[in-house]
C-alpha atoms as an extended CHARMM CRD file, in Angstrom:
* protein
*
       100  EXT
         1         1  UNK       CA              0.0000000000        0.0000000000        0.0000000000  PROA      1               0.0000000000
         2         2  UNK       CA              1.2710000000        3.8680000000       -0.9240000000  PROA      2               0.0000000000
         3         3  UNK       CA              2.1890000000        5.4080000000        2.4350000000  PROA      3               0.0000000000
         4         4  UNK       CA              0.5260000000        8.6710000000        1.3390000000  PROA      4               0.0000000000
         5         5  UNK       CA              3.4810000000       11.0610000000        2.7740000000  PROA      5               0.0000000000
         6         6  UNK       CA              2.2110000000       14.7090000000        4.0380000000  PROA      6               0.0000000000
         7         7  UNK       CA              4.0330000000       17.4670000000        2.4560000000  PROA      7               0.0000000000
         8         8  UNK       CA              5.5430000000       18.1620000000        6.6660000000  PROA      8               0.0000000000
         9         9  UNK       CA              5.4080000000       15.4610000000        9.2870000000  PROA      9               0.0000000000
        10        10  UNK       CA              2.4560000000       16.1830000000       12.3060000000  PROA      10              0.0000000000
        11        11  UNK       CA              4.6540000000       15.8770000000       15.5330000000  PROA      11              0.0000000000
        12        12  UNK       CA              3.0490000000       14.5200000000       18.4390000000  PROA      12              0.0000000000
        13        13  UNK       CA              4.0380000000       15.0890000000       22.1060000000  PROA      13              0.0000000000
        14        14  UNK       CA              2.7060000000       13.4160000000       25.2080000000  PROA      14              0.0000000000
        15        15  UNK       CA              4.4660000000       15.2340000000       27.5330000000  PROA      15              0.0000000000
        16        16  UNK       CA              7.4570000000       15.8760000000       28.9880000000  PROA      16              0.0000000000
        17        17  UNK       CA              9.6220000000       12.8450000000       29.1500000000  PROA      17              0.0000000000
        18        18  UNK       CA              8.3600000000       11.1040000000       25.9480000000  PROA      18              0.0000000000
        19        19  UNK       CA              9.8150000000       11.7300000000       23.1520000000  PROA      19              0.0000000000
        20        20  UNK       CA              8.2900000000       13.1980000000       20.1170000000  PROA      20              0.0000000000
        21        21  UNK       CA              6.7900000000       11.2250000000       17.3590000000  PROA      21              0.0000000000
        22        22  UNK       CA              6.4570000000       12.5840000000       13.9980000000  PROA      22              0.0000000000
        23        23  UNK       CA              3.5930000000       11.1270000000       11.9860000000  PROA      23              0.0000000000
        24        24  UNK       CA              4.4080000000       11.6300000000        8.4410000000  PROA      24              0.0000000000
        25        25  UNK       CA              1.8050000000        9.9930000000        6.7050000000  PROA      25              0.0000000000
        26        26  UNK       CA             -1.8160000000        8.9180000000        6.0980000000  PROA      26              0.0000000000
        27        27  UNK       CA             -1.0820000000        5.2170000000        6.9340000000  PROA      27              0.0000000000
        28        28  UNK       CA              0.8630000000        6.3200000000       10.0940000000  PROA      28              0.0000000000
        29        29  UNK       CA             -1.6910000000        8.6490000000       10.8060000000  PROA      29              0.0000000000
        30        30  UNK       CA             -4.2730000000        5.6280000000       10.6460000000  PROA      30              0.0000000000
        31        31  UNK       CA             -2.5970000000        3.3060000000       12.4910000000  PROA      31              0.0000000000
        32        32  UNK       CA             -2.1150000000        6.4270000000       15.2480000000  PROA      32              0.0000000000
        33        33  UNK       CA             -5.8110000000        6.6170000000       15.4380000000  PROA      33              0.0000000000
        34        34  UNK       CA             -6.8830000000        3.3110000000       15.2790000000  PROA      34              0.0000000000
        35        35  UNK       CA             -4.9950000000        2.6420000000       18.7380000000  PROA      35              0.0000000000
        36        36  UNK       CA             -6.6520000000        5.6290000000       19.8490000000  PROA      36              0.0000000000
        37        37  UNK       CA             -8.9250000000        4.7800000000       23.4580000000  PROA      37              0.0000000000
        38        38  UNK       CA            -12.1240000000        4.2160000000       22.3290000000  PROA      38              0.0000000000
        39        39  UNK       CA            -13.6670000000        5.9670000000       25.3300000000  PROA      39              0.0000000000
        40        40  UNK       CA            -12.0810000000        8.7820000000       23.6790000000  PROA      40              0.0000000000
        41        41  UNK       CA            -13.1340000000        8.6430000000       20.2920000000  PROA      41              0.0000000000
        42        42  UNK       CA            -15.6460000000       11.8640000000       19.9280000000  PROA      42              0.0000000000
        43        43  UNK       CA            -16.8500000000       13.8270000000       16.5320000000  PROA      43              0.0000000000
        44        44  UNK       CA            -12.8700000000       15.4420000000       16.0960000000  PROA      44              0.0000000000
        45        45  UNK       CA            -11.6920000000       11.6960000000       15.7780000000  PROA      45              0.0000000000
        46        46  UNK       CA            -14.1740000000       10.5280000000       13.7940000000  PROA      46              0.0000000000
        47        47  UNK       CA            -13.3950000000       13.2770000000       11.0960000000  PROA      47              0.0000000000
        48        48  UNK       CA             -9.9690000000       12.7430000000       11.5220000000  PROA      48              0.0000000000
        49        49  UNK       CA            -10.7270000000        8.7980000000       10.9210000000  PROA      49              0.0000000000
        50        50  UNK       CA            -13.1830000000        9.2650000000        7.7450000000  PROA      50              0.0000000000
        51        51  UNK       CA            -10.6890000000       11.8980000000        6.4440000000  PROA      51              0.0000000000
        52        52  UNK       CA             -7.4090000000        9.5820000000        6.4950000000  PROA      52              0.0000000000
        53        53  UNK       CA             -9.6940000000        7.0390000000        4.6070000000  PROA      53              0.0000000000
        54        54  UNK       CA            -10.7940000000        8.5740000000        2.2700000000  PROA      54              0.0000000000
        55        55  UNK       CA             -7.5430000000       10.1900000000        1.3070000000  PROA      55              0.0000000000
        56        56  UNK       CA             -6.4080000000        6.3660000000        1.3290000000  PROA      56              0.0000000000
        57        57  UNK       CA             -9.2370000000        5.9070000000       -1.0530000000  PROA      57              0.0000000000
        58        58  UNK       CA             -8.3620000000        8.4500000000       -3.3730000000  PROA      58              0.0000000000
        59        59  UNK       CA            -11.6490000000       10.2860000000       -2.4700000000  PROA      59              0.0000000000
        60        60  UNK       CA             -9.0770000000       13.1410000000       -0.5070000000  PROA      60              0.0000000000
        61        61  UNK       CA             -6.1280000000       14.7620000000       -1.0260000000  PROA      61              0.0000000000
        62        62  UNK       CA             -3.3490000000       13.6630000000        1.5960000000  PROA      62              0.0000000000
        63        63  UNK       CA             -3.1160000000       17.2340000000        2.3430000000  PROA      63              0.0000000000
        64        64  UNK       CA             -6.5620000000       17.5250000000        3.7780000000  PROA      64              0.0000000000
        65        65  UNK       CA             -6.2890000000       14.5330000000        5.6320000000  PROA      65              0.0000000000
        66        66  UNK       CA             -2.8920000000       15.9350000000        7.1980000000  PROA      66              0.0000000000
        67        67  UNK       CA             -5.2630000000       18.6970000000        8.3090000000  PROA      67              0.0000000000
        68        68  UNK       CA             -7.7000000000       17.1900000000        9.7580000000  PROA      68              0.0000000000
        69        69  UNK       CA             -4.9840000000       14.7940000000       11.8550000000  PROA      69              0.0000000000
        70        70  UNK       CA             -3.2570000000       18.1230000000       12.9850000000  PROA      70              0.0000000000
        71        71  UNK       CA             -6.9650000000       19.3610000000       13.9330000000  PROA      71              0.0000000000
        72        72  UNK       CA             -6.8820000000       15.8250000000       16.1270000000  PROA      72              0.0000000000
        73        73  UNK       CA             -4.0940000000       16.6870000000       17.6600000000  PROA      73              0.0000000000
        74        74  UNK       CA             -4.2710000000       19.9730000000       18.5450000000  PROA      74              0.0000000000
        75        75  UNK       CA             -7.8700000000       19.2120000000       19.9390000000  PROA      75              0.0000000000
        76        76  UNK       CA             -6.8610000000       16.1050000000       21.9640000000  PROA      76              0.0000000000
        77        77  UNK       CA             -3.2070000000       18.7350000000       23.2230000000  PROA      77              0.0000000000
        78        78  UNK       CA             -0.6180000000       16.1440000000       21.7040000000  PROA      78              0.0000000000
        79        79  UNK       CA              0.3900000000       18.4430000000       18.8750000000  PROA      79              0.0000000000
        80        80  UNK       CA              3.7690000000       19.2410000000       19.5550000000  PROA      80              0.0000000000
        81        81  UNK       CA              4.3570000000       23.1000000000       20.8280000000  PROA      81              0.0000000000
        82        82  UNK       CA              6.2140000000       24.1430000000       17.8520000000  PROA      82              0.0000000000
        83        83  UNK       CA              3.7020000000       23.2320000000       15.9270000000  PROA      83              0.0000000000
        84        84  UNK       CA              0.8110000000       24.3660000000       17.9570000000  PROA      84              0.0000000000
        85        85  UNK       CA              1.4960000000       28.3070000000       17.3800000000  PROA      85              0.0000000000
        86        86  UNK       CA              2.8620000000       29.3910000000       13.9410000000  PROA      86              0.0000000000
        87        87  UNK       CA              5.3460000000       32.3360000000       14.1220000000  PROA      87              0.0000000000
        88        88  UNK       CA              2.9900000000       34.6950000000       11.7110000000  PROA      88              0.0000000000
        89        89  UNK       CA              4.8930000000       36.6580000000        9.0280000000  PROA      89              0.0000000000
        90        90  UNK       CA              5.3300000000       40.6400000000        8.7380000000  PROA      90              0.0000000000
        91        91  UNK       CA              2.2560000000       41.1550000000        6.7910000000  PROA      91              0.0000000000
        92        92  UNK       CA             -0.0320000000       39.6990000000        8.8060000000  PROA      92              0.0000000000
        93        93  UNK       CA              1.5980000000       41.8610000000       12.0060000000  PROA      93              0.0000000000
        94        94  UNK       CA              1.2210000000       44.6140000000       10.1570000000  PROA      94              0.0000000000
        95        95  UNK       CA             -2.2900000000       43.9300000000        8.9430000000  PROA      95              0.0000000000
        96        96  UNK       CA             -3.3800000000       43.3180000000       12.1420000000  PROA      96              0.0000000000
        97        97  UNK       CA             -1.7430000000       45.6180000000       13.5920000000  PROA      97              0.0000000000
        98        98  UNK       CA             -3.7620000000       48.2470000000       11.4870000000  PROA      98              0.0000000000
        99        99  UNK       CA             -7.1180000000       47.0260000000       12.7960000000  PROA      99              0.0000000000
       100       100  UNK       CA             -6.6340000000       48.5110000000       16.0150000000  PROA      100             0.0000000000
């Protein structure tokens, strides 16, 4: 089976004293979810579920299943802190900075 790569790897913490684990692709991210508790498993992991399948399908770009793994992780707090807050760039400083 195609590993589906993401264009950049989703890193994953759980907490200090673990290292982190990248997840670099749709079957990774599948196999990542599928050990998942299943008392845990609410709407975020569902989509997150249906959208690695169906970019294993073909039905969805790996791209947009990368996003909706991120959204996972970010929801469940094991996206990794660098990851968690983008730096944003000049323009949007200064664009926001206008609006006050």
């Amino acid at each position: 089976m195609d590993q589906l790569h993401f264009f950049s790897p989703v890193r994953i913490s759980r907490g200090q004293g673990h290292p982190v684990e990248e997840i670099d692709s749709v079957a990774e991210a599948m196999m990542f979810l599928r050990k998942w508790p299943t008392g845990r498993r609410g709407p975020v992991y569902q989509c997150a579920l249906n959208c690695c399948s169906a970019a294993l399908s073909g039905q969805m770009s790996v791209e947009e299943a990368r996003k909706a793994f991120t959204g996972f992780a970010r929801i469940t707090r094991l996206l990794d802190d660098d990851m968690a807050s983008p730096v944003p760039s000049e323009g949007k400083a200064s664009v926001h900075a206008l609006r006050r």
